[in-house]
Each structure stands twice: as structure tokens, then as C-alpha cells.
C-alpha positions in Angstrom: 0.0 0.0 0.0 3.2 2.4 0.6 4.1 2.1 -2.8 0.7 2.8 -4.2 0.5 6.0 -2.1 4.1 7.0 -3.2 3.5 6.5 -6.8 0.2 9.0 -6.4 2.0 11.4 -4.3 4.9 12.4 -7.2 4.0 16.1 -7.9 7.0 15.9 -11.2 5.8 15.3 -14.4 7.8 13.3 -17.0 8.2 15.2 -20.1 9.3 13.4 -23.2 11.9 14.3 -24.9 12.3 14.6 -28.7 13.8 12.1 -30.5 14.6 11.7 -34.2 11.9 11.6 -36.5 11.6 8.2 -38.6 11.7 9.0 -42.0 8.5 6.7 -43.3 10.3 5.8 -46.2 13.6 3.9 -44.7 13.9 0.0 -44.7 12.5 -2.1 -42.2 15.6 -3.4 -39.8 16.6 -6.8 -39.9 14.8 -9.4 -37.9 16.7 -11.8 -35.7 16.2 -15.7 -35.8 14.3 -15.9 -32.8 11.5 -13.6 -34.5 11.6 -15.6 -37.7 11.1 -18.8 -35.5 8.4 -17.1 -33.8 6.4 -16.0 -36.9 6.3 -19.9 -37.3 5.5 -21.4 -34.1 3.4 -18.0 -32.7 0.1 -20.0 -33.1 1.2 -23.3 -31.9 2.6 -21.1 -28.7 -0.5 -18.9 -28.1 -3.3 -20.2 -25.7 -6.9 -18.7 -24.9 -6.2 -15.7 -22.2 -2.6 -15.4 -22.7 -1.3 -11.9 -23.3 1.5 -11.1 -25.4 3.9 -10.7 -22.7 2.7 -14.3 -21.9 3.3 -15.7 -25.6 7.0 -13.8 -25.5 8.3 -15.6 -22.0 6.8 -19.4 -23.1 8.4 -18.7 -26.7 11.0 -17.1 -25.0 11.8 -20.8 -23.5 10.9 -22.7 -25.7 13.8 -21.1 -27.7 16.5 -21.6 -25.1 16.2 -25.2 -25.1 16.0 -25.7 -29.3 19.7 -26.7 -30.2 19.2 -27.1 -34.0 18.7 -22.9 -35.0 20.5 -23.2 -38.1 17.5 -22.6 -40.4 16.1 -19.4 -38.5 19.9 -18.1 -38.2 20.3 -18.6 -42.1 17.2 -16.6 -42.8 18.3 -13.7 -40.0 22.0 -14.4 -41.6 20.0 -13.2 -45.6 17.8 -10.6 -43.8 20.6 -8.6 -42.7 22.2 -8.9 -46.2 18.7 -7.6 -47.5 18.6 -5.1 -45.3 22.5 -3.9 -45.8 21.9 -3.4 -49.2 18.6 -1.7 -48.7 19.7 0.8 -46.3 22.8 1.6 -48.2 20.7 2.6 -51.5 18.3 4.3 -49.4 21.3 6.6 -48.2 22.8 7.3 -51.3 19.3 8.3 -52.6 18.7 10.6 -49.5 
């Protein structure tokens, strides 16, 4: 209850601070293995009433203990290659 009344109590406000603007128009990053595996095994993961925080530990997991990642890694591995060529035309165009 302590922490309740000190989190009310805080008279400072947070103000954000600016960033850089993304430019709409530059290439998605790369995505990791892990993310490629979970597109693929997202649904299998997912159960009625979990929340995404939920899916991303179990997955999360589940991950640690595969030992062959060799096909996600190989996709990340050409993903990055897409992506290194995609933002280096995007800076020499901008």
C-alpha cells in the first residue's frame, strides 16, 4: 500500500523528450532468428487468455532449449544482407 500512495504522491511530471523523426520511407531493420522462428511457431505457442507478454516468455523458453537454430539463423544471416543493401541505396538516394 506504501508504494501505491508513493507513486500518487509524485508532484514531477515526465516530459518526453524529442527524439529523431523516422523518415517513413527507410527499410524495415533486420529481424533476428528468434523472430523468424516465432512468426512460425506463434500460433502453436499462443493459448486462450494469454497476453502477449505471456506468448514472448513461453516462446522465449521454448527457444533456449531448441539446439538445431540453423535454419532461423540462415534466414536472419540473408535478412541482414537484404537489409544492408537496402539501407545503403536508401542513403545514397537521400
Amino acid at each position: 500500500m506504501a508504494k501505491a500512495a508513493a507513486a500518487k504522491a509524485s508532484p514531477v511530471k515526465k516530459v518526453k523528450k524529442g527524439g529523431k523523426n523516422k523518415d517513413p520511407n527507410a527499410p524495415k531493420r533486420a529481424m533476428s532468428a528468434f523472430f523468424f522462428w516465432m512468426q512460425e511457431n506463434r500460433e502453436r505457442i499462443k493459448k486462450p487468455g494469454m497476453g502477449v507478454a505471456d506468448v514472448a516468455k513461453a516462446a522465449g523458453v521454448e527457444w533456449g532449449k531448441l539446439t538445431d537454430k540453423s535454419k532461423w539463423e540462415k534466414k536472419a544471416a540473408d535478412d541482414k544482407k537484404r537489409y544492408e543493401t537496402d539501407i545503403a541505396n536508401y542513403k545514397k538516394n537521400h
